[in-house]
Rosetta silent file (secondary structure, phi, psi, omega in degrees, C-alpha in Angstrom):
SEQUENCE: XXXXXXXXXXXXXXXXXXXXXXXXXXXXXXXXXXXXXXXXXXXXXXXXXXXXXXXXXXXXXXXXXXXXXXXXXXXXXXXXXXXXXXXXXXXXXXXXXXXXXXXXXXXXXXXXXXXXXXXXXXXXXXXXXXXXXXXXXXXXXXXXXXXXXXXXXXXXXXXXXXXXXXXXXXXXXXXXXXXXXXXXXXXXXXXXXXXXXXXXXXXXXXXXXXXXXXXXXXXXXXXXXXXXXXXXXXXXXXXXXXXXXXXXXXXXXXXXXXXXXXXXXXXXXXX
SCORE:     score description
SCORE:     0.000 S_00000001
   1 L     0.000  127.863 -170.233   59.375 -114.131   22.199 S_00000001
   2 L   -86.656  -63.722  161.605   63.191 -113.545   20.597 S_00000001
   3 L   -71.799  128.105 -142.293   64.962 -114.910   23.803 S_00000001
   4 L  -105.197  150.364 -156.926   63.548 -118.008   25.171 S_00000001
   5 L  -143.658  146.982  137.889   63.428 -117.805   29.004 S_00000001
   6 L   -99.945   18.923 -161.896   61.592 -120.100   31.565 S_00000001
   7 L  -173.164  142.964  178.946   60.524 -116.977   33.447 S_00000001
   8 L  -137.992  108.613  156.253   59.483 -113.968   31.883 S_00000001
   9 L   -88.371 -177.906 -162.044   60.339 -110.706   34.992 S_00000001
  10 L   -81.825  -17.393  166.039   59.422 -107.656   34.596 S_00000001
  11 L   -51.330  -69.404 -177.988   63.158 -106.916   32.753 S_00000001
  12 H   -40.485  -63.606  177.986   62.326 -109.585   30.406 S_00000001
  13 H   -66.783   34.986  162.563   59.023 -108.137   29.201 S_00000001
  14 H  -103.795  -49.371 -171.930   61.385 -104.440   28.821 S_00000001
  15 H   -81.093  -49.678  158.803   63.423 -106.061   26.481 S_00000001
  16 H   -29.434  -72.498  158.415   60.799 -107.287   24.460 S_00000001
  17 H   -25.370  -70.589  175.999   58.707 -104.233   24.616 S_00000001
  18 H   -36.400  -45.735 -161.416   62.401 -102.675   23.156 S_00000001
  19 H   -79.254  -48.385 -172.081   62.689 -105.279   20.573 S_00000001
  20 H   -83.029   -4.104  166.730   59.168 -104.380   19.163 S_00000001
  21 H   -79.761  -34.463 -164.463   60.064 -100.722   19.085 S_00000001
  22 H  -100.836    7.502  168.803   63.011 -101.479   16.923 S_00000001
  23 H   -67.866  -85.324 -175.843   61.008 -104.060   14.985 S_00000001
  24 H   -45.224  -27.838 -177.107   58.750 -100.862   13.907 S_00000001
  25 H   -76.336  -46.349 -133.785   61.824  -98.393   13.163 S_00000001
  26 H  -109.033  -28.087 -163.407   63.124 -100.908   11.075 S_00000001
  27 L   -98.512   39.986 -170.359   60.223 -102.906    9.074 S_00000001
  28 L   -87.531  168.765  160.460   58.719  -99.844    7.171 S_00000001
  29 E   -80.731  164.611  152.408   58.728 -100.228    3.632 S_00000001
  30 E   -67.731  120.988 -159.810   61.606  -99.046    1.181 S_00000001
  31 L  -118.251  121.818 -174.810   60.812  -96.564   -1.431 S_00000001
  32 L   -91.121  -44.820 -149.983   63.917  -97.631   -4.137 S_00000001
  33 L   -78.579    6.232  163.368   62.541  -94.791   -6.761 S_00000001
  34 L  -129.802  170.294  154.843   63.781  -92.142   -4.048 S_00000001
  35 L  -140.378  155.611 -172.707   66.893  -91.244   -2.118 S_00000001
  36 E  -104.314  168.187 -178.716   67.571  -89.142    0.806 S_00000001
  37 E  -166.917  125.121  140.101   70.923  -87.427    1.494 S_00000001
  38 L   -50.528  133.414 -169.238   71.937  -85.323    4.769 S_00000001
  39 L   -96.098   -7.096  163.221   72.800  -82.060    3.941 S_00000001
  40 L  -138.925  175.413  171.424   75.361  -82.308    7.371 S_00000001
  41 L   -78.432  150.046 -179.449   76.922  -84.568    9.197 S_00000001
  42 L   -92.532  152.105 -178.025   74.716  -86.313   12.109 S_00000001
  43 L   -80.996   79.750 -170.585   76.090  -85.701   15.650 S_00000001
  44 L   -68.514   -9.375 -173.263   75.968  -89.507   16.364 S_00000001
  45 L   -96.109    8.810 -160.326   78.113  -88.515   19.680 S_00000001
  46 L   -90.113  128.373 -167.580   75.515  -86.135   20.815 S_00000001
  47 L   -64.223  138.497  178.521   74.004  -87.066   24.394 S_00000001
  48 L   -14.965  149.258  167.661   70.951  -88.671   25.393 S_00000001
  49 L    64.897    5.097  178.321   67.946  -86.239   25.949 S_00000001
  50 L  -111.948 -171.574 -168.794   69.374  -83.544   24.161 S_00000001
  51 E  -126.845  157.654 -171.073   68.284  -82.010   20.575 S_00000001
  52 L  -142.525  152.207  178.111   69.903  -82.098   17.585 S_00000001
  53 L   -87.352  114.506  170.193   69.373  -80.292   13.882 S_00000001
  54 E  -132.360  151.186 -164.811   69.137  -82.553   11.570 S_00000001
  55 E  -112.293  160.933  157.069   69.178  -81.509    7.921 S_00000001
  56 E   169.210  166.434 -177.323   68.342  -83.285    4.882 S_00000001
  57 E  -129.579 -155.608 -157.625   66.689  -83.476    1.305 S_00000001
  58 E  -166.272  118.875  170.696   64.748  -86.435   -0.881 S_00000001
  59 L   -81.689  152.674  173.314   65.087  -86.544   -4.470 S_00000001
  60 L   -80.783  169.579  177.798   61.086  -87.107   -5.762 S_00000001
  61 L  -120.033   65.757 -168.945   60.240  -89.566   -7.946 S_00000001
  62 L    43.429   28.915 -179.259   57.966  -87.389   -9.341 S_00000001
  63 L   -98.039  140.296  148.960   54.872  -87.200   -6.715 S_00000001
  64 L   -43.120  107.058 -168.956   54.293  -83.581   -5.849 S_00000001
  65 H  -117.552   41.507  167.212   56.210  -82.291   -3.848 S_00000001
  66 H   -73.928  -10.491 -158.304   54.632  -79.890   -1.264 S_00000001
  67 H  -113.924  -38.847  179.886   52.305  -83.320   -0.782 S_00000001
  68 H   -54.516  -63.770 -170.938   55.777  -85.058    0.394 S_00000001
  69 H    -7.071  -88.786 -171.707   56.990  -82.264    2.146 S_00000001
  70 H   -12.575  -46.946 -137.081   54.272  -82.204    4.803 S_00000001
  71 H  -113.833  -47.198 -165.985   55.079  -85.834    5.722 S_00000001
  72 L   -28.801  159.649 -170.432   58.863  -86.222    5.528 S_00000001
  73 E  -168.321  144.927  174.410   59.805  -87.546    8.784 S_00000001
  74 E  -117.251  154.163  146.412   63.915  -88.439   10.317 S_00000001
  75 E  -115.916  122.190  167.201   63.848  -91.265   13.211 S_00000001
  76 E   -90.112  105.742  156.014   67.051  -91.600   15.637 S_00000001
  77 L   -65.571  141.103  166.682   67.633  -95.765   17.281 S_00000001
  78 L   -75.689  162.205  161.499   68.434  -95.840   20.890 S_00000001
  79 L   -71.438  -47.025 -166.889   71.899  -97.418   21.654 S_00000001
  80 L   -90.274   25.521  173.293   69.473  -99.374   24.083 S_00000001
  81 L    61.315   29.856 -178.780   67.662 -100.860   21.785 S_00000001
  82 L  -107.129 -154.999  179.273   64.421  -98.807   23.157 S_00000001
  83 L   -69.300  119.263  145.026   61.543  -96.670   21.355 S_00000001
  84 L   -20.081  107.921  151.861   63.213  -94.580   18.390 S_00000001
  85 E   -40.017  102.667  177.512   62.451  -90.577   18.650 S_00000001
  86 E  -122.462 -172.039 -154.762   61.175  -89.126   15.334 S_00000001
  87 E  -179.252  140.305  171.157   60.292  -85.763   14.144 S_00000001
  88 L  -119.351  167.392 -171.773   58.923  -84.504   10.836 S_00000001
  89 L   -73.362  158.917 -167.472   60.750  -81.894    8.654 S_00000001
  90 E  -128.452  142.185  179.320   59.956  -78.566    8.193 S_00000001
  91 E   -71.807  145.858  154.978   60.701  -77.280    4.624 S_00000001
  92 L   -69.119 -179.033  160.341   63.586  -75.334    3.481 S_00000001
  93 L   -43.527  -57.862 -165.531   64.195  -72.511    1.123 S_00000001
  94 L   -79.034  147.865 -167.903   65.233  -75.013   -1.401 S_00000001
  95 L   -74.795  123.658 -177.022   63.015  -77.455   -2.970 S_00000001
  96 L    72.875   53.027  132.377   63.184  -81.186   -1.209 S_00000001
  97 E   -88.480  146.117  171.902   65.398  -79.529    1.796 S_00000001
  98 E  -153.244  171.284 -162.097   63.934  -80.256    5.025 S_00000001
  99 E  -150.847  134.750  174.872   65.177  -79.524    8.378 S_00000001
 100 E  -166.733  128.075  173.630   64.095  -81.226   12.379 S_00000001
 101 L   -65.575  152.507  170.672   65.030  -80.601   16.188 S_00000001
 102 L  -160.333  133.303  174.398   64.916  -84.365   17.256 S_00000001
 103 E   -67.947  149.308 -171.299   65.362  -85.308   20.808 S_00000001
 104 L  -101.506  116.558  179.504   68.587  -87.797   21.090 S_00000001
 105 L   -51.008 -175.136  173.451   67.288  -91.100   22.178 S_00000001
 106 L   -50.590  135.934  151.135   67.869  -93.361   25.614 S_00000001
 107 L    99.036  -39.952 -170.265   71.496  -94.109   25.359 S_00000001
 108 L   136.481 -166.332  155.523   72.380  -92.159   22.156 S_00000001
 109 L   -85.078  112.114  177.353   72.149  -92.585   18.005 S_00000001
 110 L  -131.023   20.412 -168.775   72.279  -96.036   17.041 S_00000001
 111 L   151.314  143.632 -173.834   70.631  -95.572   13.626 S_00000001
 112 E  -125.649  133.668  135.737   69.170  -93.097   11.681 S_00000001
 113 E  -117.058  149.680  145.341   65.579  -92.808    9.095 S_00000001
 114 E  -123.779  166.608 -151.267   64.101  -91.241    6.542 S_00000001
 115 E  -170.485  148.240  163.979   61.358  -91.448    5.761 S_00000001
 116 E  -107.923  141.296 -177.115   57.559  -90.655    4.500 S_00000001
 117 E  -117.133  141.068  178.577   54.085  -91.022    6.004 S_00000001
 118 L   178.460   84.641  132.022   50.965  -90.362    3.160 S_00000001
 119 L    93.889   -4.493  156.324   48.178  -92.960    4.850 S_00000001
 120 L  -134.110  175.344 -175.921   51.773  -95.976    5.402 S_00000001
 121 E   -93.653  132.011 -149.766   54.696  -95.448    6.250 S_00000001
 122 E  -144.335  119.585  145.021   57.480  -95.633    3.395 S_00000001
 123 E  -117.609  139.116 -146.232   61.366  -95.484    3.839 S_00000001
 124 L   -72.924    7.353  -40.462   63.777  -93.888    1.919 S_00000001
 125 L   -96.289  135.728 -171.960   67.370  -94.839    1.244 S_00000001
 126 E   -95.972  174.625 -161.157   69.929  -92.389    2.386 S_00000001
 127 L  -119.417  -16.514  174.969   72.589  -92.146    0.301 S_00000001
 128 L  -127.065   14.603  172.369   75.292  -91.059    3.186 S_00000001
 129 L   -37.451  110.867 -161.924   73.979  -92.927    5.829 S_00000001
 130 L   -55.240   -8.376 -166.968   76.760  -92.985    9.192 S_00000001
 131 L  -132.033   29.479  138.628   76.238  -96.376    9.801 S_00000001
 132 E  -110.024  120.924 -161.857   77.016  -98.054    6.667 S_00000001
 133 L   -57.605  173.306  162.511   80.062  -99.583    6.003 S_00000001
 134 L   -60.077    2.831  168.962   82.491  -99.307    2.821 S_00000001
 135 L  -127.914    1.163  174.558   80.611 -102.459    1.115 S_00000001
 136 L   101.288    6.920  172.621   77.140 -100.839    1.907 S_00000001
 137 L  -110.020  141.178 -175.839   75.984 -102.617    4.716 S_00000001
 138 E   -41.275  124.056 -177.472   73.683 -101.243    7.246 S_00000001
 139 L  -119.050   38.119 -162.040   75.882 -101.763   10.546 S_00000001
 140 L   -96.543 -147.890 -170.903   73.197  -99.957   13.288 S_00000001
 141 L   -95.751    9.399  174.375   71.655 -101.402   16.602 S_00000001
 142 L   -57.872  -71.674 -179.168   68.673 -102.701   14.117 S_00000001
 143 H   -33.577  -59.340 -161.938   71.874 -105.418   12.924 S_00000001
 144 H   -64.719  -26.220 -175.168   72.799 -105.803   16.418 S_00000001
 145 H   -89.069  -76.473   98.196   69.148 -107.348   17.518 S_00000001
 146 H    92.781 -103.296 -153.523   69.432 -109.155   14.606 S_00000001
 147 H   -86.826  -90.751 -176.931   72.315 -110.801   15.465 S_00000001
 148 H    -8.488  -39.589  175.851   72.185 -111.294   19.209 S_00000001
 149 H   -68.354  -34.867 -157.291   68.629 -112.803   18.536 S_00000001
 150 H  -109.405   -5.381 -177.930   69.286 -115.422   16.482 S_00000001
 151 H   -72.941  -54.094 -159.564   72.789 -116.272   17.866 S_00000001
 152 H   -68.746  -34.602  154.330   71.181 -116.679   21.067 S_00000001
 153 H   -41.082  -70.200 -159.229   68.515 -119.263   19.495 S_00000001
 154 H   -54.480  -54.199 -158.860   71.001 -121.290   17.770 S_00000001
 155 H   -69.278  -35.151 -173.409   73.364 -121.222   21.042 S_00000001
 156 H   -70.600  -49.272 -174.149   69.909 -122.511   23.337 S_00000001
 157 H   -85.759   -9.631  175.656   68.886 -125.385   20.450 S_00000001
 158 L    94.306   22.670 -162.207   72.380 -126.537   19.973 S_00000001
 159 L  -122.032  120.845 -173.693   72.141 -125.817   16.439 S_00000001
 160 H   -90.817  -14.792  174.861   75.580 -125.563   14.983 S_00000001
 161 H   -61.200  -47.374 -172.297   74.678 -124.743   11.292 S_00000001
 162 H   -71.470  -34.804 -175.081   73.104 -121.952   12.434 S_00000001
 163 H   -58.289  -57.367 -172.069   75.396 -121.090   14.956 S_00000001
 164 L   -57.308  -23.560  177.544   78.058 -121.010   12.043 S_00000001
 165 L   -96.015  -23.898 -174.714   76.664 -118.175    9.835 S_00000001
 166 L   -78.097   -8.981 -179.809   76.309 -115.792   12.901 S_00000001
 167 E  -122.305  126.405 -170.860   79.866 -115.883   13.186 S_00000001
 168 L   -34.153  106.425 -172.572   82.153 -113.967   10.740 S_00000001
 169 L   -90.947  -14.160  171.668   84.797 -116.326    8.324 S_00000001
 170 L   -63.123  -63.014 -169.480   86.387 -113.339    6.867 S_00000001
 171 L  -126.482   60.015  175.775   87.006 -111.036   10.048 S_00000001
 172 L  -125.803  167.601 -135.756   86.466 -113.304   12.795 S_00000001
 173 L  -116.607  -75.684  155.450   88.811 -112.335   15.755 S_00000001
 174 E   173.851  144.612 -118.004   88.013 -114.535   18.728 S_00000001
 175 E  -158.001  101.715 -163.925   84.844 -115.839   20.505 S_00000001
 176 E  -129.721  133.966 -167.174   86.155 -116.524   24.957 S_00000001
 177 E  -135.964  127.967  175.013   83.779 -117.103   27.583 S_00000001
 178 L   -73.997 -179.724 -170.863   84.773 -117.450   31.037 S_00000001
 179 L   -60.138  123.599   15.289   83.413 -120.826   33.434 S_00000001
 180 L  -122.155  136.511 -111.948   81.374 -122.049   32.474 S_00000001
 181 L    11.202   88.041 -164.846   83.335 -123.835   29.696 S_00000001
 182 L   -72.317  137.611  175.778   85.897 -121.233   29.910 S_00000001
 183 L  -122.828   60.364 -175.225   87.387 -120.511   26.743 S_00000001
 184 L   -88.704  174.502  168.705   90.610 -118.136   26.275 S_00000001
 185 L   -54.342  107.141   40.750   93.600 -117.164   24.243 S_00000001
 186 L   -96.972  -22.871 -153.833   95.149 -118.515   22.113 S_00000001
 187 H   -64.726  -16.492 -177.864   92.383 -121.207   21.890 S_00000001
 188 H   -71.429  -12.009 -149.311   89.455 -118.204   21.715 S_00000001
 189 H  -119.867   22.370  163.935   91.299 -116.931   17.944 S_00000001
 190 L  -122.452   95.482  174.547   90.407 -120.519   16.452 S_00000001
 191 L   -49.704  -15.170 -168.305   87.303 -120.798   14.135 S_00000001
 192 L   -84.084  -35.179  175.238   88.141 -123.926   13.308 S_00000001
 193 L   -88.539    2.429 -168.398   87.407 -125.316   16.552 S_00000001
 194 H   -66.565  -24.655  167.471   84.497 -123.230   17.374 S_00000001
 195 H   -56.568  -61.655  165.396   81.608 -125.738   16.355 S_00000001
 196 H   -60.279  -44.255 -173.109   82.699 -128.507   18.758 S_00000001
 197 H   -43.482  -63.493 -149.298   83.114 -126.277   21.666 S_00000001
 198 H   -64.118  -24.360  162.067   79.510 -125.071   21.276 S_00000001
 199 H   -50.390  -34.743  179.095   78.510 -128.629   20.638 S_00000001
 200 H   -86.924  -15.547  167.155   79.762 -129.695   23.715 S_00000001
 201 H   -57.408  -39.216 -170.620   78.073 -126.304   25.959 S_00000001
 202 L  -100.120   29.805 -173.059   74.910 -127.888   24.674 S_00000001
 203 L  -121.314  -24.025  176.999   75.561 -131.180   25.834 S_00000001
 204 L   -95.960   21.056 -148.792   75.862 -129.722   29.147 S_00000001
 205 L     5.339   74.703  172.507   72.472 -127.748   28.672 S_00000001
 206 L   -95.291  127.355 -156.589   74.111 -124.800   28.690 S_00000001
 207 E  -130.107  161.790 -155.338   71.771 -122.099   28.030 S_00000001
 208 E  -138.512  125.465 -174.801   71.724 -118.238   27.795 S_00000001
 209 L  -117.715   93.466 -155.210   68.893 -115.593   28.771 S_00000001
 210 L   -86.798  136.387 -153.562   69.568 -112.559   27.153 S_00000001
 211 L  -137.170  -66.299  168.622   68.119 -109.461   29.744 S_00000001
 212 E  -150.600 -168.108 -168.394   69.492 -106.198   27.322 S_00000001
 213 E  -163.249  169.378  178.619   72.084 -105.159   25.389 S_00000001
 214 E  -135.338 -177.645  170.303   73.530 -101.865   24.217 S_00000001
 215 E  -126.532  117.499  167.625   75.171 -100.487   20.573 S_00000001
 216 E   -98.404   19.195  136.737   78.350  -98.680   21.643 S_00000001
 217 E   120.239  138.389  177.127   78.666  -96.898   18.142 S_00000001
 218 E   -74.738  131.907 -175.872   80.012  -98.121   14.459 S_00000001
 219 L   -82.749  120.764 -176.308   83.983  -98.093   14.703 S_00000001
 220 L  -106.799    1.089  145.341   84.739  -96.525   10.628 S_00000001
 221 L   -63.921  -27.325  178.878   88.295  -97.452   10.922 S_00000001
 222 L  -134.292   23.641 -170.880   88.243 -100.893   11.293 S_00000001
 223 L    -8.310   78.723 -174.870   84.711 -101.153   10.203 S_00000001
 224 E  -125.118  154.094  166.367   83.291 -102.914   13.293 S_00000001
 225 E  -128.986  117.690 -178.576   80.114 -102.031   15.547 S_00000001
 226 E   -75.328  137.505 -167.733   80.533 -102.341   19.072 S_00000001
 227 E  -151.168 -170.085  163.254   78.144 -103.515   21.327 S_00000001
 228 E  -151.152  166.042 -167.439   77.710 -104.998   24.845 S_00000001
 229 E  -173.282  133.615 -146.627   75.114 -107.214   26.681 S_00000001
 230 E  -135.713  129.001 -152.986   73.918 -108.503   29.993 S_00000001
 231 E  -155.712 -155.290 -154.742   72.344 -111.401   30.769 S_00000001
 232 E  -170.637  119.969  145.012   71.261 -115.070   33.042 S_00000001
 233 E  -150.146  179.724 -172.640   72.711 -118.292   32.378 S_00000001
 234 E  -154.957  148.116 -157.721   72.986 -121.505   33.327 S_00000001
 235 L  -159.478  125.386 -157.559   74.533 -124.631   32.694 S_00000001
 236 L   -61.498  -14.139 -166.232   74.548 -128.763   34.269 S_00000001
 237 L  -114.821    5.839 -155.977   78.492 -128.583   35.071 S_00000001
 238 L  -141.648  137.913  169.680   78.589 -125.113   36.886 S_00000001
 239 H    34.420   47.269 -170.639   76.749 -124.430   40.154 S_00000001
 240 H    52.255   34.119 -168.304   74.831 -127.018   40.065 S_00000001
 241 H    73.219    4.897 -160.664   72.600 -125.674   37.454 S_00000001
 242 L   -72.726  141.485  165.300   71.877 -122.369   39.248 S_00000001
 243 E   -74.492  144.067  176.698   71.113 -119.695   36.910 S_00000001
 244 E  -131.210  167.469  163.779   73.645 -116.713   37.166 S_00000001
 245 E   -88.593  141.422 -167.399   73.894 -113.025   35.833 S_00000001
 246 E  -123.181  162.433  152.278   76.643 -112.555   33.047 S_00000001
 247 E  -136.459  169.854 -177.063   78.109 -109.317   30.859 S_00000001
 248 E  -159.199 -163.850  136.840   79.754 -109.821   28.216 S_00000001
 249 E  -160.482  167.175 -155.658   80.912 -107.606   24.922 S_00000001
 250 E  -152.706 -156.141  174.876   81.488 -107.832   21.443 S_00000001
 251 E   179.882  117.047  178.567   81.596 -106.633   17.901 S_00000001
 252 E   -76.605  140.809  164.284   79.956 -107.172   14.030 S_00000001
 253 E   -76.370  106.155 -136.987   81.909 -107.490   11.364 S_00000001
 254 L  -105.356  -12.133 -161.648   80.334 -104.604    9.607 S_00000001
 255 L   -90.312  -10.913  -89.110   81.766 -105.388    5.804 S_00000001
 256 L  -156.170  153.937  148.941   80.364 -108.970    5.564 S_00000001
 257 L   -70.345  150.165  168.854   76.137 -108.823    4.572 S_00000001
 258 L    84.732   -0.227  166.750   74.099 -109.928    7.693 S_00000001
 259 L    47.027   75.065  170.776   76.638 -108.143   10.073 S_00000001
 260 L   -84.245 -145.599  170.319   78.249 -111.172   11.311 S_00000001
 261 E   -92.688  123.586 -169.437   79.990 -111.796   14.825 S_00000001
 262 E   -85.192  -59.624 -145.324   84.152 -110.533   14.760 S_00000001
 263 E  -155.600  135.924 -155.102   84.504 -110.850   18.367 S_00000001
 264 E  -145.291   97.853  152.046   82.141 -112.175   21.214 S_00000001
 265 E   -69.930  114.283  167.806   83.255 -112.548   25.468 S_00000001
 266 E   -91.924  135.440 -175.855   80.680 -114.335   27.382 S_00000001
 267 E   -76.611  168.882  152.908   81.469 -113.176   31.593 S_00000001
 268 E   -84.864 -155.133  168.620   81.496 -115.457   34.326 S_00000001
 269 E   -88.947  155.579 -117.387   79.262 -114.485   37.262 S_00000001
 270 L  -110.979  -11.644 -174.791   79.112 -111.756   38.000 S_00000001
 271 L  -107.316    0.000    0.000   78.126 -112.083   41.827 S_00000001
C-alpha cells in the first residue's frame, strides 16, 4: 500500500488499483540497442475519450523486422493516474514506420510508450519524447506518483532526510500549507527552514492520506510539470484530531533527476 491510511474506502482501493496500472505502463523493460522517434508531434492537448493518430518508427537492432512490426505497440498515461490505453501499430510504406488510432485516456496524455511485445514486454527509448525536459529527464504522471508517494511516506514517518531529497535545492519556489500549521509568504520561499517546520507537523502527528491526484501537463517554458491532489488529514492541534478533506497543488522541477518538488500548497478544509 503507497499511502498509509487507517481505513482503506472504496476511493482508497481506486487509487491503488490506479497506482498499479501505472506501475505496469512504467516497469517494462528498456531495450537501449533500439530507439523510437515520432514521425509527428503528439496531440498531448487532445481530449479524453477521443482518438488520436499517432505516428512513429524504431530503428532495429538487427532482429527482423516484419517479426517486430507485428508487435510494436504506443501506450498513452492518464492525467489521473488510471489504466494507460495502448494500441499496436500498423505498418507503413516505409520500413520501421508504424502508425495507431489510440483512444485518449481518463483525463488526457500524461505520458507516452513505445514499445514491443515478442512473448515480454520490452520498451523502447524515444528519442523526441514530449515529456522530457532539456537535461533528459522523464517529467510524466509516472514521476508524479513517484514523487507524491514517497513524499507522502517521509511526511507520515517524520523522516526529514528523506523528506529533503523530495524537495528541489536548485528550483525550489515555495512549499505553504494552510491550518493546520499554516505556512505562507514570505516564510513559504525559505528552504532553509523547511526541515524544522516538518519536524515540528510530526510532533503534532500530523499526518496526510493521499485519496488521488491529477498531472495537469509538462510546462516546456519553465520546465515544470503541474499537478494537483486531493486528500484526508489530520493532525493533534487542529480539530481535535478529526480527520478532514484537503486539495492542494503543485509542481516538479522537471530539470533536476528524480523530478523533485518546485512548489507544493497543502489546503485547509475544505468543508
Amino acid at each position: 500500500m503507497l499511502f498509509s491510511s487507517r481505513r482503506r474506502g472504496p476511493t482508497t482501493a481506486a487509487v491503488s488499483i490506479c497506482i498499479l496500472a501505472l506501475v505496469s505502463a512504467g516497469a517494462s523493460l528498456a531495450n537501449e540497442k533500439q530507439t523510437a522517434r515520432l514521425a509527428r508531434a503528439l496531440p498531448v492537448a487532445a481530449q479524453p475519450g477521443t482518438s488520436v493518430e499517432v505516428r512513429w518508427s524504431i530503428v532495429p537492432s538487427g532482429d527482423d523486422d516484419q517479426h517486430q512490426g507485428e508487435r510494436t505497440f504506443v501506450r498513452l498515461l492518464s492525467k489521473l493516474g488510471g489504466p494507460p490505453v495502448t494500441a499496436f501499430g500498423v505498418r507503413a510504406q516505409r520500413v520501421g514506420h508504424y502508425t495507431a488510432k489510440v483512444r485518449v485516456p481518463a483525463g488526457g496524455i500524461a505520458g507516452i510508450r513505445i514499445g514491443i511485445q515478442d512473448g515480454r514486454e520490452t520498451i523502447v527509448p524515444l528519442s523526441n519524447d514530449p515529456f522530457v525536459s532539456e537535461s533528459g529527464v522523464r517529467c510524466d504522471v509516472v514521476a508524479l506518483r513517484q514523487v507524491l508517494t514517497a513524499f507522502v511516506e517521509a511526511y507520515n514517518r517524520g523522516d526529514p532526510a528523506r523528506i529533503d531529497t523530495r524537495f528541489s535545492r536548485k528550483r525550489f519556489f515555495w512549499y505553504a500549507s494552510s491550518e493546520p500549521g499554516a505556512r505562507s509568504l514570505p516564510e513559504a520561499r525559505r528552504r532553509d527552514t523547511l526541515l524544522a517546520y516538518f519536524r515540528g507537523r510530526h510532533r503534532q502527528r500530523d499526518h496526510l492520506l493521499l485519496r488521488s491526484y491529477r498531472f495537469n501537463g509538462f510546462e516546456e517554458a519553465r520546465q515544470l510539470a503541474h499537478f494537483q491532489l486531493e486528500g484526508e488529514r489530520r493532525a493533534d492541534d487542529f480539530r481535535s484530531g478529526r480527520r478532514f478533506s484537503f486539495s492542494g497543488k503543485g509542481a516538479l522541477d522537471c530539470l533536476q533527476p528524480q523530478t523533485p518538488i518546485a512548489v507544493l500548497f497543502i489546503g485547509g478544509p475544505k468543508e
